[in-house]
N, CA, C and O atoms as a printed pandas DataFrame, in Angstrom:
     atom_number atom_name residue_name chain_id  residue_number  x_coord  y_coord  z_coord
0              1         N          UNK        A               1  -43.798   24.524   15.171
1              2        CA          UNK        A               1  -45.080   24.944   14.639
2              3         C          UNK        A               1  -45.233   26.455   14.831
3              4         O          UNK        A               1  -44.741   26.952   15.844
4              5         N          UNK        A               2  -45.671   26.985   14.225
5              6        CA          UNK        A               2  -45.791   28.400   14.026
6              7         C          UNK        A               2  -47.083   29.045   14.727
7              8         O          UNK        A               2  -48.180   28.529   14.941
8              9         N          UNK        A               3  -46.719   30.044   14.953
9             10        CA          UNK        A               3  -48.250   30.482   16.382
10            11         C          UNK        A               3  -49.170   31.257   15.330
11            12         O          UNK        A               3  -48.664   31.634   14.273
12            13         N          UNK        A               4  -50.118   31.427   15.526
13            14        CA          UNK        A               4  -51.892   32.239   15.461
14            15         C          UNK        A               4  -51.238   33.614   14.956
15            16         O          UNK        A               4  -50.232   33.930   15.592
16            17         N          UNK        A               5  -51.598   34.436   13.993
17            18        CA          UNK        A               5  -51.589   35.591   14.028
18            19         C          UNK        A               5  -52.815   36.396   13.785
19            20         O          UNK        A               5  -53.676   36.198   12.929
20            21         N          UNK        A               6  -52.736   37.601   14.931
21            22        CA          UNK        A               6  -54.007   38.305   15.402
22            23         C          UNK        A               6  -54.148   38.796   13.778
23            24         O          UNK        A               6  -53.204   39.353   13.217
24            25         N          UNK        A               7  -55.496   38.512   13.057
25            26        CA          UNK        A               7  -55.937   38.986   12.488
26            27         C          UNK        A               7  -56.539   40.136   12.578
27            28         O          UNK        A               7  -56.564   40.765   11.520
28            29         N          UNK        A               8  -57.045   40.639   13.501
29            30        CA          UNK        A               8  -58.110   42.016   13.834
30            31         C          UNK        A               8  -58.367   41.750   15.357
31            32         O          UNK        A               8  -58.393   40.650   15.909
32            33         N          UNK        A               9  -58.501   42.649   15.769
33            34        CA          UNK        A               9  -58.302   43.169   17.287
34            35         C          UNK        A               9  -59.771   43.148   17.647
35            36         O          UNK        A               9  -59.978   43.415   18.830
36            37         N          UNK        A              10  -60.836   42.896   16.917
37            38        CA          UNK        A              10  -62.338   42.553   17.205
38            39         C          UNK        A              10  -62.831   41.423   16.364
39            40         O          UNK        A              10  -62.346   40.912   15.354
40            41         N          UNK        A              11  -64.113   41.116   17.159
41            42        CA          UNK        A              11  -64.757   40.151   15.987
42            43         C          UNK        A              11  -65.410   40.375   14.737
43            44         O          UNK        A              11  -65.600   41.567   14.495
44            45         N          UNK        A              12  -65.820   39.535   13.844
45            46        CA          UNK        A              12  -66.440   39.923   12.917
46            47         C          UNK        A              12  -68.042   39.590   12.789
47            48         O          UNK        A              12  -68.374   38.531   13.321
48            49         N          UNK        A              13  -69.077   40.350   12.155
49            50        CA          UNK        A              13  -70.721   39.577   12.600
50            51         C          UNK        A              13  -70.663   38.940   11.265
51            52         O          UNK        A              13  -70.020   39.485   10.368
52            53         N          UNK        A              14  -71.282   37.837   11.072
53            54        CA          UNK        A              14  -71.126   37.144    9.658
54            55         C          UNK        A              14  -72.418   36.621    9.550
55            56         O          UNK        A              14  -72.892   36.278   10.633
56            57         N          UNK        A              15  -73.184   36.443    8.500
57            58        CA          UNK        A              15  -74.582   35.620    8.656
58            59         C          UNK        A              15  -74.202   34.006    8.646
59            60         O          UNK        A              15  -73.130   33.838    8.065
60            61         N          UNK        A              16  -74.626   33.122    8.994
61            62        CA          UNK        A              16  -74.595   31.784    8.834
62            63         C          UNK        A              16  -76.089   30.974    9.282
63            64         O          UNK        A              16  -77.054   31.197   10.014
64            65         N          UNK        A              17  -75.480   29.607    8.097
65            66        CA          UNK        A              17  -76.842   28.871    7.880
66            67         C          UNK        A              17  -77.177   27.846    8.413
67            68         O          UNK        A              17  -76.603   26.909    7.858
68            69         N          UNK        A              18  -78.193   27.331    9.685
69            70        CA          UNK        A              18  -77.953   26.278   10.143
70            71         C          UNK        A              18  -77.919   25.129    9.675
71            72         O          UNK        A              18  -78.659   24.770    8.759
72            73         N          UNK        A              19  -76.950   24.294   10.302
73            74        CA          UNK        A              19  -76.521   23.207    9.485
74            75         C          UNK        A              19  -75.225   23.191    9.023
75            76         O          UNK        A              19  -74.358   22.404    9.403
76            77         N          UNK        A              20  -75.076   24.179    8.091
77            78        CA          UNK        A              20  -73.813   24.241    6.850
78            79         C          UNK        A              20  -72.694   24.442    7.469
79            80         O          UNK        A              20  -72.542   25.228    8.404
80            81         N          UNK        A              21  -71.854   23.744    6.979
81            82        CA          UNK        A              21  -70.571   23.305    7.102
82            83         C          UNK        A              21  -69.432   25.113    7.087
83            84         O          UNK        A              21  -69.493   26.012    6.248
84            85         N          UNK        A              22  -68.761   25.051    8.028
85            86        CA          UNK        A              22  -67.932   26.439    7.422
86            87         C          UNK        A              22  -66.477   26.306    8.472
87            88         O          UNK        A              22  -66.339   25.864    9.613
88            89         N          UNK        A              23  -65.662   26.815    7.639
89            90        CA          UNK        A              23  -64.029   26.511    7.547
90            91         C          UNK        A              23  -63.632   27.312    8.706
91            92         O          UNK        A              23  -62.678   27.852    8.148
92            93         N          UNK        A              24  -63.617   27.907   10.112
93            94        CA          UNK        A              24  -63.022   29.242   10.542
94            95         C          UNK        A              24  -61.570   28.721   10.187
95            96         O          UNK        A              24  -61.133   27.580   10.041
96            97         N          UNK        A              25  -60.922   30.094   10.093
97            98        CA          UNK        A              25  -59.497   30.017   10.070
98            99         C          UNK        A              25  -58.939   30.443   11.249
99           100         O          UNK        A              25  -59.135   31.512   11.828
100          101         N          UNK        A              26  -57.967   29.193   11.676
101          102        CA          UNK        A              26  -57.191   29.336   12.949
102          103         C          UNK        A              26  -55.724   29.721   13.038
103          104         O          UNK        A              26  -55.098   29.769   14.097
104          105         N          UNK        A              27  -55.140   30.040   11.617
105          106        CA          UNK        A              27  -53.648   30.794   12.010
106          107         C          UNK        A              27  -53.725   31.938   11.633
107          108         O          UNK        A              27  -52.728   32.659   11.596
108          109         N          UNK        A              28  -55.025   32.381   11.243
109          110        CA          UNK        A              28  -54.639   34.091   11.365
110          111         C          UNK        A              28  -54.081   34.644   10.001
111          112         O          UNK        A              28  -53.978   35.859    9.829
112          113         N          UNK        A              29  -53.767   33.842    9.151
113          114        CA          UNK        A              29  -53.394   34.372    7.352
114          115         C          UNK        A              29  -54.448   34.342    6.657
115          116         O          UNK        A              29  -54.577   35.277    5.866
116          117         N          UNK        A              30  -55.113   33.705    6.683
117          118        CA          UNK        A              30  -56.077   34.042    5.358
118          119         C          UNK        A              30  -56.615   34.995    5.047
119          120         O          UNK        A              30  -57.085   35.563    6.033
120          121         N          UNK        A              31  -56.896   35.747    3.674
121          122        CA          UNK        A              31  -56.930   36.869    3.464
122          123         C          UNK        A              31  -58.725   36.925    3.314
123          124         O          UNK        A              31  -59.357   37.899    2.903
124          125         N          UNK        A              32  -59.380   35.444    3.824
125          126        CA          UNK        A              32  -60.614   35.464    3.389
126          127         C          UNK        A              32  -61.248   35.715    5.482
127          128         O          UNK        A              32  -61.974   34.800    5.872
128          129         N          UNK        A              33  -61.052   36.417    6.140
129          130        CA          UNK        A              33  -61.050   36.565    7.195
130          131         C          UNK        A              33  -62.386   36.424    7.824
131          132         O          UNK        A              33  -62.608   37.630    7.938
132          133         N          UNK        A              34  -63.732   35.700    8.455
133          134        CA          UNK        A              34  -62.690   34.648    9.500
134          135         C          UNK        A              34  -62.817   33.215    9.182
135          136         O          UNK        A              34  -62.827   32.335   10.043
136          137         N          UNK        A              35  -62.918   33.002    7.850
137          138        CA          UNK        A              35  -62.575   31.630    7.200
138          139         C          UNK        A              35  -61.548   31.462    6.204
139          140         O          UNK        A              35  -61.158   32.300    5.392
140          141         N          UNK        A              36  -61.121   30.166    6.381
141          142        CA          UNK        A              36  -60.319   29.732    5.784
142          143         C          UNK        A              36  -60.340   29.523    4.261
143          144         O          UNK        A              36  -61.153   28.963    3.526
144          145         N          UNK        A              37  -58.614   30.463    3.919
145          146        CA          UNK        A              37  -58.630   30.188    2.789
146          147         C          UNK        A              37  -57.181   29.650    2.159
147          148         O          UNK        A              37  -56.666   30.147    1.157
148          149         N          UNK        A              38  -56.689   28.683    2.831
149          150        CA          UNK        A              38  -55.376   27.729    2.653
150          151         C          UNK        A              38  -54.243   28.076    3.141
151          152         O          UNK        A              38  -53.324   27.258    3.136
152          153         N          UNK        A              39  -54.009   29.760    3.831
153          154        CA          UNK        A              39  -53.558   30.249    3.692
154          155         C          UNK        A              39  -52.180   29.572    4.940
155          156         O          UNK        A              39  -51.031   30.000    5.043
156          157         N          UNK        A              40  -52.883   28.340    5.794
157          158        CA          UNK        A              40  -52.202   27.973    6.714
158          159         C          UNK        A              40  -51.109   26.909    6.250
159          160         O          UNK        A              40  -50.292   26.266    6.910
160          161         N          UNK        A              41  -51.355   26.944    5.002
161          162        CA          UNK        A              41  -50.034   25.526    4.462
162          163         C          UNK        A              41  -48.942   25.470    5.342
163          164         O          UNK        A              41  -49.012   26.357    6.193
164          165         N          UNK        A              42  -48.065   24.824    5.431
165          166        CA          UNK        A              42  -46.910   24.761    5.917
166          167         C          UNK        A              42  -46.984   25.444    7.319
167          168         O          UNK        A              42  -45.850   25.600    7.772
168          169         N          UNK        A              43  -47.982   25.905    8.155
169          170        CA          UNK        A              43  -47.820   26.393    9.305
170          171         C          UNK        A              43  -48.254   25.292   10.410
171          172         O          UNK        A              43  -48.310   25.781   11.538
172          173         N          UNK        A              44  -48.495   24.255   10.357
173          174        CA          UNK        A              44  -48.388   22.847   11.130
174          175         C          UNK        A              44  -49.968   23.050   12.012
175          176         O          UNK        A              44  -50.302   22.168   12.804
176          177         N          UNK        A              45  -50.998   24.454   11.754
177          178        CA          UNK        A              45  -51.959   25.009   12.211
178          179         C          UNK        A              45  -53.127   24.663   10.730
179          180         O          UNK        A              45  -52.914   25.011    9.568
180          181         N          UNK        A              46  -54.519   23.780   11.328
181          182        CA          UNK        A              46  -55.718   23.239   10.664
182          183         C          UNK        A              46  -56.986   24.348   10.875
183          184         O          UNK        A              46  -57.107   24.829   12.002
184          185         N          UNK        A              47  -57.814   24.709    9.943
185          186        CA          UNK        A              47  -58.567   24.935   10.582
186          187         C          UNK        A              47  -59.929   24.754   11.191
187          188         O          UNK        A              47  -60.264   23.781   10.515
188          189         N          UNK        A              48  -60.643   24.911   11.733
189          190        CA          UNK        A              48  -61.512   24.279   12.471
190          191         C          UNK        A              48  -63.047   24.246   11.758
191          192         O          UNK        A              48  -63.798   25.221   11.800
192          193         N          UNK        A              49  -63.350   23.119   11.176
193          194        CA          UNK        A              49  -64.659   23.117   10.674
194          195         C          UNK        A              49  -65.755   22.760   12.239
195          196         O          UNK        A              49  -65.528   22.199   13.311
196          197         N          UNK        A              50  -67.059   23.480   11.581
197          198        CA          UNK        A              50  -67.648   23.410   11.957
198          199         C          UNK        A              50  -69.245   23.634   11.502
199          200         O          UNK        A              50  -69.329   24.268   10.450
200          201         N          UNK        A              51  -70.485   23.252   12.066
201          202        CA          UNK        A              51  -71.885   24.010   11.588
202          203         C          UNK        A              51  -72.435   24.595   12.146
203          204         O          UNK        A              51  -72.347   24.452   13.365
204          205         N          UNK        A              52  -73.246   25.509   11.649
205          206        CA          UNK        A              52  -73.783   26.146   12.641
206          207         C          UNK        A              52  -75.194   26.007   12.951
207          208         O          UNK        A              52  -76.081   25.803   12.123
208          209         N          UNK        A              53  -75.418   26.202   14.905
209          210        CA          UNK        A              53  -75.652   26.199   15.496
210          211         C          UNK        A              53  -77.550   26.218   14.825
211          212         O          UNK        A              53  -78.457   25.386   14.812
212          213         N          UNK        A              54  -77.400   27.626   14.363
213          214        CA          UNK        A              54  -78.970   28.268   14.021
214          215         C          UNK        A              54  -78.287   29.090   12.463
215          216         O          UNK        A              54  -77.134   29.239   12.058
216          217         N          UNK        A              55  -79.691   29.507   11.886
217          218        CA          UNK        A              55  -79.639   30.606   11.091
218          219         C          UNK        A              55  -79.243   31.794   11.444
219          220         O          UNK        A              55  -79.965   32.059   12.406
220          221         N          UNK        A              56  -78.268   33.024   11.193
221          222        CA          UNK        A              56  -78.618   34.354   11.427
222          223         C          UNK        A              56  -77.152   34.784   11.593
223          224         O          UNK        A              56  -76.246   34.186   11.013
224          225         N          UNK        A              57  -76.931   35.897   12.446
225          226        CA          UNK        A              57  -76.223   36.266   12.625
226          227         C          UNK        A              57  -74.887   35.944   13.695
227          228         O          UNK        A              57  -75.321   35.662   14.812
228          229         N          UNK        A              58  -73.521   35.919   13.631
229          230        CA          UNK        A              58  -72.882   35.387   14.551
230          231         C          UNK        A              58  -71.806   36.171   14.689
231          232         O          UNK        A              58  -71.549   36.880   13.716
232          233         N          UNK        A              59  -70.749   36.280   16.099
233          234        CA          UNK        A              59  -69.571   36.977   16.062
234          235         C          UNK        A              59  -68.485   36.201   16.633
235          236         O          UNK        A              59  -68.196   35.792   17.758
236          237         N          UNK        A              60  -67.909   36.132   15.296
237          238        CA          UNK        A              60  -66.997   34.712   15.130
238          239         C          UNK        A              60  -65.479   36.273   15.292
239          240         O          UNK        A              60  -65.303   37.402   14.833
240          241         N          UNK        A              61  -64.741   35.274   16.257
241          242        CA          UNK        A              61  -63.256   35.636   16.386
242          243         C          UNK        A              61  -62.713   35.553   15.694
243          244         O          UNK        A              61  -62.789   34.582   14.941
244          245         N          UNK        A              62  -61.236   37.195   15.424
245          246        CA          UNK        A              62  -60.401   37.156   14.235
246          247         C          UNK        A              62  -59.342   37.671   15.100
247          248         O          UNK        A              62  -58.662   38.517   14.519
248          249         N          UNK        A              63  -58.919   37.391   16.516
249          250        CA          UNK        A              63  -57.910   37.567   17.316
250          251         C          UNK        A              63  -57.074   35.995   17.412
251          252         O          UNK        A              63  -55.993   35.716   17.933
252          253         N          UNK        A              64  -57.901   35.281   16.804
253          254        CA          UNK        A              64  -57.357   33.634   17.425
254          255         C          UNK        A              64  -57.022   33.695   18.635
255          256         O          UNK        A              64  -55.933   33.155   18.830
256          257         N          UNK        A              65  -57.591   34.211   19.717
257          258        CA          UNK        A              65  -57.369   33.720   21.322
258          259         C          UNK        A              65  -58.383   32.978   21.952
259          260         O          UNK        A              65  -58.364   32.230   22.929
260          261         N          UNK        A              66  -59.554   33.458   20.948
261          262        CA          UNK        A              66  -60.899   33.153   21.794
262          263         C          UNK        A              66  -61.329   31.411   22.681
263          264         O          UNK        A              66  -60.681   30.621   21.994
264          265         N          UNK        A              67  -61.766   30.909   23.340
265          266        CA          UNK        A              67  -61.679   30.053   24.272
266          267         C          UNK        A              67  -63.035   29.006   23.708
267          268         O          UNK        A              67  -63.212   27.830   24.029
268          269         N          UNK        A              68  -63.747   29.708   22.936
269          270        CA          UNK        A              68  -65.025   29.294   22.307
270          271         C          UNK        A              68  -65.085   29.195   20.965
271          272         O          UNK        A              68  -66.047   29.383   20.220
272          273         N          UNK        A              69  -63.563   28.771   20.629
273          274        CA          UNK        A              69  -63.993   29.040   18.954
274          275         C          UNK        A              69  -64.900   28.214   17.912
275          276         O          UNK        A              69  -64.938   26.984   17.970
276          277         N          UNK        A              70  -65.385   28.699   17.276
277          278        CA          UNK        A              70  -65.000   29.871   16.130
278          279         C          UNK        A              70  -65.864   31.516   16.810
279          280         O          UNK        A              70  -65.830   32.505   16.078
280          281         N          UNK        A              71  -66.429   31.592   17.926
281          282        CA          UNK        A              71  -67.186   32.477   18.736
282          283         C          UNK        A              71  -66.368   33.701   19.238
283          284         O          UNK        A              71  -65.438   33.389   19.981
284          285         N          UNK        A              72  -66.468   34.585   19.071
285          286        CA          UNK        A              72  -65.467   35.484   20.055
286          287         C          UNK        A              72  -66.158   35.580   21.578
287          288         O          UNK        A              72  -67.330   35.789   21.890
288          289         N          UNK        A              73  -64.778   35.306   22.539
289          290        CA          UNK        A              73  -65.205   35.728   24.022
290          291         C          UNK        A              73  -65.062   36.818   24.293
291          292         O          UNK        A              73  -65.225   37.220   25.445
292          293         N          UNK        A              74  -64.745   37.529   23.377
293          294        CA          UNK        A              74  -63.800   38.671   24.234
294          295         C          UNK        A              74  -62.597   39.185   24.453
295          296         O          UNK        A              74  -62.293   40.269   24.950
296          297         N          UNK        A              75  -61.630   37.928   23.857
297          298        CA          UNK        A              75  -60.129   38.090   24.735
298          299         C          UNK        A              75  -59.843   38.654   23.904
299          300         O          UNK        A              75  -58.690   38.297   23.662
300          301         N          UNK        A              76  -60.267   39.708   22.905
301          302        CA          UNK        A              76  -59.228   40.363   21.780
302          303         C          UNK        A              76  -59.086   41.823   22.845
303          304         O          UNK        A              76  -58.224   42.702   22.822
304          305         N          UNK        A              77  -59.835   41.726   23.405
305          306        CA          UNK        A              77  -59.960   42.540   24.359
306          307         C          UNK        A              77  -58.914   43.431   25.192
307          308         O          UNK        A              77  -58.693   44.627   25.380
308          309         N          UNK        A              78  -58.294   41.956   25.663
309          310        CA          UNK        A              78  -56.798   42.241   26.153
310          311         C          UNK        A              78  -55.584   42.062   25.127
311          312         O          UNK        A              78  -54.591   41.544   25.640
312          313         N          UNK        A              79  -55.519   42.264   24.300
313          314        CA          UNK        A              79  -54.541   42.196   23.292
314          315         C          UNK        A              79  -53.812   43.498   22.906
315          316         O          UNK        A              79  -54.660   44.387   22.849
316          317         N          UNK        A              80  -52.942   43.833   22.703
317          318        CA          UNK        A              80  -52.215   45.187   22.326
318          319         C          UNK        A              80  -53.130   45.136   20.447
319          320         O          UNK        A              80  -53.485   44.171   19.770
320          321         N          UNK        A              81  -53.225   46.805   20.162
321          322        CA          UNK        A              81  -53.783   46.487   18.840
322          323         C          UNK        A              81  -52.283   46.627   18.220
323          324         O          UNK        A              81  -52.520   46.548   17.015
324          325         N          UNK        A              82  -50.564   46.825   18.382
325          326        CA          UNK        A              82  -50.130   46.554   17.978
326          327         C          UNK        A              82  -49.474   45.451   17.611
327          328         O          UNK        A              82  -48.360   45.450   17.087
328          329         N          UNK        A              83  -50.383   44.128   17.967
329          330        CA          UNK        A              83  -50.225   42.734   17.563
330          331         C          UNK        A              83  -50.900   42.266   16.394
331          332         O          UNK        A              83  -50.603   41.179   15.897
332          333         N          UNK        A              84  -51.840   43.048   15.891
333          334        CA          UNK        A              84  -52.604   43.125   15.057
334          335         C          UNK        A              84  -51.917   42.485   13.517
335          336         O          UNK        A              84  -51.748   43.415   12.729
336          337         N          UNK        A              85  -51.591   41.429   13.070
337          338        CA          UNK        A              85  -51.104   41.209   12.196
338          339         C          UNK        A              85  -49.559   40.328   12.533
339          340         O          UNK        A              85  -48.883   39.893   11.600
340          341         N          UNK        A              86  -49.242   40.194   13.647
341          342        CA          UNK        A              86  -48.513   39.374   13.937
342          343         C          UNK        A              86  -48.659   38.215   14.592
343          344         O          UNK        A              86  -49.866   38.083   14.800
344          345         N          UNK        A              87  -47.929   37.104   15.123
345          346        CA          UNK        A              87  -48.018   35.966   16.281
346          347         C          UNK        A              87  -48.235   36.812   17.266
347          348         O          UNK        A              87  -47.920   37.996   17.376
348          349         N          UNK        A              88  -49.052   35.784   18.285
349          350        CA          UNK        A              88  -49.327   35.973   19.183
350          351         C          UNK        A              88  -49.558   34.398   19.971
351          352         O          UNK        A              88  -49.893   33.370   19.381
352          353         N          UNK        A              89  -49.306   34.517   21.319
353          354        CA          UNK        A              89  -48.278   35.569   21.952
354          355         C          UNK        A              89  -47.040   35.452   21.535
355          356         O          UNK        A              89  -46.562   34.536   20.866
356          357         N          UNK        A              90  -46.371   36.686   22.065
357          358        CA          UNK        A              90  -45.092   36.821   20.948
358          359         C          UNK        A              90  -44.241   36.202   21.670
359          360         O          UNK        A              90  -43.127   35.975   21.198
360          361         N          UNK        A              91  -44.553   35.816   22.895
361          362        CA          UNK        A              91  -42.502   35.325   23.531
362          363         C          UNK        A              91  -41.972   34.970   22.680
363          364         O          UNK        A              91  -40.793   34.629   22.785
């Protein structure tokens, strides 16, 4: 199975509607960033539906490390920004 690639080295603020259904993307390809847009075919990686919480504003993770997803914690934090577009972690 193929690992997460860091999309962006921070989160993104996105508005969302409570209730409604929304796709985050969890391998890090989709070019529709930070939801899913198929882009995970063949990478053995789903991505994570979910609704949200309340109306308004949110800062949804585009490092794929975060511990709270679709939420950023933080951990892009510790990330090299030259991972930025690759797997992670790289071993």
């Amino acid at each position: 199975m193929a690992k997460s690639v860091v999309a962006m080295n921070s989160p993104i603020d996105v508005e969302l509607v409570e209730g409604q259904e929304y796709h985050w993307c969890r391998c890090g390809r989709s070019k529709n960033q930070p939801f899913c847009d198929g882009s995970h075919e063949g990478t053995g990686i789903t991505p994570l539906a979910f609704k949200a919480r309340d109306t308004g504003e949110a800062s949804l993770c585009r490092c794929k490390q975060t511990r709270n997803a679709p939420y950023c914690d933080g951990h892009h934090s510790s990330i090299p920004d030259e991972m930025v577009g690759k797997e992670y972690p790289p071993n």
